[in-house]
C-alpha positions as MATLAB code, in Angstrom:
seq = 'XXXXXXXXXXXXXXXXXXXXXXXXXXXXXXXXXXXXXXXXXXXXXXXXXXXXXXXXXXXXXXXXXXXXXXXXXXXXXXXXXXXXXXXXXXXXXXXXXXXXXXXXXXXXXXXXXXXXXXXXXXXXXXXXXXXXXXXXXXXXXXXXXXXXXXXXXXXXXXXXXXXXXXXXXXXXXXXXXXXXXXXXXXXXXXXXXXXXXXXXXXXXXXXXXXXXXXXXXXXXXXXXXXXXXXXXXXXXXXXXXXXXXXXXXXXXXXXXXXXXXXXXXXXXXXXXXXXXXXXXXXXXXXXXXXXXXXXXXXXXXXXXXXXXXXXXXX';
ca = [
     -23.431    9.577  -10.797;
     -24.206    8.261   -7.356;
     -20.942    6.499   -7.233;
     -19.061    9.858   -7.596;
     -21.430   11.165   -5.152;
     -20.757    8.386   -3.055;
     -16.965    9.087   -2.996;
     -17.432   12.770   -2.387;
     -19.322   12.129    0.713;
     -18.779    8.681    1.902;
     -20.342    7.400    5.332;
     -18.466    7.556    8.665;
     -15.516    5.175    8.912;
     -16.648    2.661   11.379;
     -13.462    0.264   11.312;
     -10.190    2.743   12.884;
      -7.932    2.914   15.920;
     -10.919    3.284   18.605;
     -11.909   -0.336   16.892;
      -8.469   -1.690   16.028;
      -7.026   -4.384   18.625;
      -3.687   -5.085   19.160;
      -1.668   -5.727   16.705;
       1.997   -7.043   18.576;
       3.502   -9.752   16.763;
       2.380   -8.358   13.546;
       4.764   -7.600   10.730;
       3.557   -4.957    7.716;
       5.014   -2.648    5.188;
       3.530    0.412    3.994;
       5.337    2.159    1.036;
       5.242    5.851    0.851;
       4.728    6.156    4.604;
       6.831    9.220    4.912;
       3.992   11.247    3.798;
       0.192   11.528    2.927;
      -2.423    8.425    3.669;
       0.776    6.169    4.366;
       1.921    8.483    7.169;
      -1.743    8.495    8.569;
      -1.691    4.662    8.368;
       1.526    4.197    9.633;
       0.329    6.432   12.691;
      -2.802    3.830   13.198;
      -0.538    0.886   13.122;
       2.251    2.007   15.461;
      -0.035    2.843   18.068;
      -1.691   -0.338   18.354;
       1.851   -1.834   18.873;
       2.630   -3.539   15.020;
       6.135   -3.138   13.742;
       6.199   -1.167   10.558;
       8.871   -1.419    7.674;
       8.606    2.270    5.929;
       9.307    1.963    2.693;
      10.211    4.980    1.224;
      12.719    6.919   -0.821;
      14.407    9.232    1.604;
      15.824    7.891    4.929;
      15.704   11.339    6.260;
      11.977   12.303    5.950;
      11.123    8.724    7.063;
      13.508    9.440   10.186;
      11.629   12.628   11.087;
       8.141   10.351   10.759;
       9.679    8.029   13.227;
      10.681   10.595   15.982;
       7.287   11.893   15.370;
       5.704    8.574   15.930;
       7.932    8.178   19.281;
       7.079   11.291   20.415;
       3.040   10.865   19.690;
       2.969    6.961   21.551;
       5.644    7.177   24.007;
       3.571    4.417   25.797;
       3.695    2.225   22.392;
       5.257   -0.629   22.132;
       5.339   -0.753   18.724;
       8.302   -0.552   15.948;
       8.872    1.480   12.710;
      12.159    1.058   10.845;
      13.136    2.779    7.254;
      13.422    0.030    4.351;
      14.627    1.933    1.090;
      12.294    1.550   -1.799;
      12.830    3.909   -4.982;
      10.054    2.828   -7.129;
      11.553    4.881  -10.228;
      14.521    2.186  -10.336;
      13.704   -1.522  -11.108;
      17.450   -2.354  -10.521;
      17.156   -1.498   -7.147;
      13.698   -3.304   -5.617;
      14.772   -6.487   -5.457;
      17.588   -5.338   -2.862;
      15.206   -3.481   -1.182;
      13.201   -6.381   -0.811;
      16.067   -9.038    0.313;
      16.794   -6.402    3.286;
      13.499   -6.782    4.508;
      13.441  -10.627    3.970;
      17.218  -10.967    5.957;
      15.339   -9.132    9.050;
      11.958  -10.612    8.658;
      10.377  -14.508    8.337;
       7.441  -13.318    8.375;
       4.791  -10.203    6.717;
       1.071  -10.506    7.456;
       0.254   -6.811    5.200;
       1.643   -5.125    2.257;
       0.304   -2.137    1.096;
       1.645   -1.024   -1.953;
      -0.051    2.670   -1.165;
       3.222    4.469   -2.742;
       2.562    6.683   -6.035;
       2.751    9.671   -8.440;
       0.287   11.329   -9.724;
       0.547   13.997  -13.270;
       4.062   14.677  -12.747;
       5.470   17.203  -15.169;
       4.748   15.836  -18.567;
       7.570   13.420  -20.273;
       8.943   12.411  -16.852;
      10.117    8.924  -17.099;
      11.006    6.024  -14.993;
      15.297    5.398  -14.589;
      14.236    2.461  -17.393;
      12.379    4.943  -19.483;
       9.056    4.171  -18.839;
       6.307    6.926  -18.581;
       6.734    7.625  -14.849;
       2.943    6.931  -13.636;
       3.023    3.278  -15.452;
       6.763    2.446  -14.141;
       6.062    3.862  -10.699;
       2.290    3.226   -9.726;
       2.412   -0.440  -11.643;
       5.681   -2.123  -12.702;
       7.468   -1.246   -9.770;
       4.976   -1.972   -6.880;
       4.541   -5.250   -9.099;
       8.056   -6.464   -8.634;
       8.342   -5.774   -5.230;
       5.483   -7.906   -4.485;
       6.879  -10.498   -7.040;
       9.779  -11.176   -4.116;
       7.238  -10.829   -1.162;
       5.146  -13.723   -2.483;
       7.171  -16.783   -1.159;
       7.337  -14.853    3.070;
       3.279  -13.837    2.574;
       2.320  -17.096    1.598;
       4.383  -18.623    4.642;
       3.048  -16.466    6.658;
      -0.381  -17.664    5.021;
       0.244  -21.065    6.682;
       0.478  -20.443    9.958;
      -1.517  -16.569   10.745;
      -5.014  -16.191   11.205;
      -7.269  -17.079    8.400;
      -7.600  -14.087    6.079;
      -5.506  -12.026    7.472;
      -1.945  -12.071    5.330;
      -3.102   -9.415    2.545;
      -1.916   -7.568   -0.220;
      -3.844   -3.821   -0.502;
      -3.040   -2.276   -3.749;
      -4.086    1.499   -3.286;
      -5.777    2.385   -6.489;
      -8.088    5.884   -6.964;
     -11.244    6.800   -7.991;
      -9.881    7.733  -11.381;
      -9.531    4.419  -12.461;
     -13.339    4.480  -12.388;
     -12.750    7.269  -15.072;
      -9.779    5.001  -17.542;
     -10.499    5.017  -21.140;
     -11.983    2.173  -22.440;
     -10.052   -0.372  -22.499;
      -8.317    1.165  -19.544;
      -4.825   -0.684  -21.216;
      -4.027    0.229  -24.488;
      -1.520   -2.615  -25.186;
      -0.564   -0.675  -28.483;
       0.355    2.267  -27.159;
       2.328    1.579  -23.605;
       4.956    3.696  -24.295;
       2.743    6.304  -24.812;
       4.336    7.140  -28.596;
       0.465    8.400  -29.719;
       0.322   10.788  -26.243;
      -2.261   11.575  -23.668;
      -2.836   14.130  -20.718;
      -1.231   13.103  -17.781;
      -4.285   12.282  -15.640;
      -5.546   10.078  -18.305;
      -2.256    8.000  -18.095;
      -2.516    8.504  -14.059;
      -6.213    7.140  -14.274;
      -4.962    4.008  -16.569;
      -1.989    3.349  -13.893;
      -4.786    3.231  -11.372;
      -7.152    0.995  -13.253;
      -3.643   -1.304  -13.532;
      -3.618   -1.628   -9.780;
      -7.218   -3.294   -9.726;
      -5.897   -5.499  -12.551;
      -3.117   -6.299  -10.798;
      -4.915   -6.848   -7.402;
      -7.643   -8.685   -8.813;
      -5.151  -11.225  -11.150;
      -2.620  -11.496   -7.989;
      -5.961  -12.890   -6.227;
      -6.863  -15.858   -8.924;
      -3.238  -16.674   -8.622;
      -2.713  -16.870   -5.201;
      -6.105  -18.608   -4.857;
      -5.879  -21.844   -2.226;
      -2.904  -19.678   -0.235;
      -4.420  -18.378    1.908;
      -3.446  -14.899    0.962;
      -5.987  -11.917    0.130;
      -5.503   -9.509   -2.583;
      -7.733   -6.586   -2.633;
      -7.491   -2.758   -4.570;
      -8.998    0.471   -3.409;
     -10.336    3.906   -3.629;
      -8.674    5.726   -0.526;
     -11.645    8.621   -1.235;
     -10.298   12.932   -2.861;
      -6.777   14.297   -0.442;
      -5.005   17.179   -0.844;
      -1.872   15.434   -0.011;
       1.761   15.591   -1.702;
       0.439   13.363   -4.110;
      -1.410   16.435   -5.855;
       1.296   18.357   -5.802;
       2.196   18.220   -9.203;
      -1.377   19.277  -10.569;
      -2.446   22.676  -12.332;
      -3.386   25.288  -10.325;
      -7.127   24.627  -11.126;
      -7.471   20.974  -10.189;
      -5.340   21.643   -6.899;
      -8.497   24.530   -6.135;
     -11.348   21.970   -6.862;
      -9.652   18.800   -4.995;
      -8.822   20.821   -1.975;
     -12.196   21.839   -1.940;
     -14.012   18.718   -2.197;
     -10.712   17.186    0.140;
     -11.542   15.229    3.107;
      -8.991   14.748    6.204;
      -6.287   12.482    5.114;
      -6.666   10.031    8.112;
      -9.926    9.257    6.517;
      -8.744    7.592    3.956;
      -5.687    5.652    6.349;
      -9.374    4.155    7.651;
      -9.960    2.760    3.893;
      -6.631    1.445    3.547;
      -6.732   -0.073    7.365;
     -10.198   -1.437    6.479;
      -8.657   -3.322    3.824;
      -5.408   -4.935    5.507;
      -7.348   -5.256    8.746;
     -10.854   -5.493    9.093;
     -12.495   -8.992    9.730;
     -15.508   -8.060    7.415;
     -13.368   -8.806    4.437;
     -12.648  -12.597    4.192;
     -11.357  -15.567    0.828;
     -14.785  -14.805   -0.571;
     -13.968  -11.109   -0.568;
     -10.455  -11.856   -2.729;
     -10.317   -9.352   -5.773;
     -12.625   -7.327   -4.310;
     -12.682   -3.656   -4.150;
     -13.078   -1.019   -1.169;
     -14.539    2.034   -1.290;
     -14.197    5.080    1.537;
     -13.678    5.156    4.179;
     -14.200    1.276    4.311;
     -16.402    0.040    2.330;
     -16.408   -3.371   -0.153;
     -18.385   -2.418   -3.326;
     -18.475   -3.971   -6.760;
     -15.931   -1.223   -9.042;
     -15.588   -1.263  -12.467;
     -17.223   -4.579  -14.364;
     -14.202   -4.606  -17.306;
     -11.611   -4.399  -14.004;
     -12.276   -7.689  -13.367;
     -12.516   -9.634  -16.725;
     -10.050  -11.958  -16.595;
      -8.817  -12.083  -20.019;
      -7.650   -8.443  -19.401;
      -6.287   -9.165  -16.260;
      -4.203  -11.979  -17.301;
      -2.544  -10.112  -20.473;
      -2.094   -7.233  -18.531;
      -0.183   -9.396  -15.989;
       1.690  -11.429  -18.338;
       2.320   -7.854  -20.237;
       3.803   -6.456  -16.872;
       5.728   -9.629  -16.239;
       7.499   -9.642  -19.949;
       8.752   -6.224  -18.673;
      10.281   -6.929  -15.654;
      11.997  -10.372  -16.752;
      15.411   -8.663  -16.794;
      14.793   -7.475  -12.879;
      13.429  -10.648  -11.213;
      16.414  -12.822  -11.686;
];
């Protein structure tokens, strides 16, 4: 109870752009930034001067982001460029992530913030997976599968603790069925409502983020999942009528919860000991779920995820 208190009214973020410094030289991506809490991040980032790979789905609504962010910093010296992601096609992320690597030697941040949430129900993924699972997990997955080798580079010669991964995650995944994976049923044959399947595709990020940390252990690189706190964003678009009422009205500003996803790629409070951890709004590190981390679950959920995307990491 007082942790979904907790996320309905957080504390004050105290890590954001007033405490931000510079950030020139810095390389990040942040999917889904045409839109929502990536938008809002995105905003943070260019300000203070980083250079920004959007990736996102449609060139033209990232375009109309960019002028925006031109036209809101003129005095910015910062850089945002488009990168095509589709998450809903495995074929095409490992292109997606070779353009980025022919620009770039280096990326100090990924945020994998990019999602769906309850879409319509029997939507699937361009490989037929239920879209939630192929979009929110086996996708964002892959593309960081091709990232490792330029993070852990970067690793070598950036700050200490400051080349992350950020796996945006949701407070649903507090609410996952136990066991939040049902290995038996991942094609979803025996069906479920689609927040159920969204809240199991969240509690997959924190396994993800948590097992990417053992196994990047001694890198140099931190993995960490989070909570962004409730947004009406496009995100909910897809939800009844009724849920769309009660989120809006518990809804907090959607740059709030840019300051939980900059707290975790950014802030100096999180360090190696904080690797697997889990944030909280707008910025907080708390303890999340105990079964989350056990790491039998993590590592057959990983090896799981990996079986599936064999025929796309070649």
């Amino acid at each position: 109870m007082g942790s979904a208190l907790s996320n309905m009214f957080p504390p004050k973020a105290s890590f954001t752009e007033a405490t931000l410094p510079d950030q020139s030289d810095k390389v990040f991506i942040v999917t889904g930034s045409s839109g929502g809490l990536g938008k809002e991040l995105t905003k943070i980032l260019y300000q203070k001067n980083a250079k920004i790979y959007m990736a996102c789905r449609s060139e033209a609504k990232t375009a109309a982001v960019i002028k925006e962010l031109k036209e809101l910093y003129p005095n910015s010296h910062g850089h945002a460029e488009y990168l095509h992601l589709d998450l809903n096609d495995l074929t095409t992320v490992k292109q997606s992530a070779q353009e980025f690597l022919s620009k770039e030697t280096r990326l100090d941040v990924l945020w994998n913030n990019a999602g769906v949430m309850t879409p319509p129900p029997g939507s699937k993924t361009a490989q037929g997976y239920e879209l939630q699972l192929g979009t929110n997990n086996l996708a964002p997955f892959l593309f960081t599968h091709f990232l490792h080798p330029v993070l852990s580079g970067t690793a070598k010669v950036a700050a200490r603790d400051s080349v992350r991964v950020v796996w945006v995650s949701s407070s649903t995944a507090a609410r996952a069925p136990k066991p939040p994976i049902d290995f038996s049923n991942m094609d979803y044959a025996k069906d479920e409502s689609q927040m159920q399947k969204y809240a199991r595709s969240k509690a997959g990020n924190v396994l993800h983020g948590t097992e990417f940390a053992r196994r990047v252990s001694g890198e140099g690189i931190i993995s960490v999942s989070l909570d962004p706190g409730i947004f009406m964003t496009d995100l909910q678009r897809t939800m009844p009528l009724w849920q769309r009422i009660i989120v809006n009205f518990l809804a907090h500003k959607p740059i709030n919860g840019a300051y939980t996803e900059l707290f975790a790629g950014l802030s100096p409070t999180i360090t190696e000991k904080n690797n697997g951890g889990w944030v909280v709004p707008f910025g907080q590190l708390a303890a999340g779920r105990e079964d989350l981390r056990d790491k039998e679950l993590g590592k057959k959920y990983w090896e799981w995820t990996e079986k599936q995307l064999k025929p796309y990491t070649s």
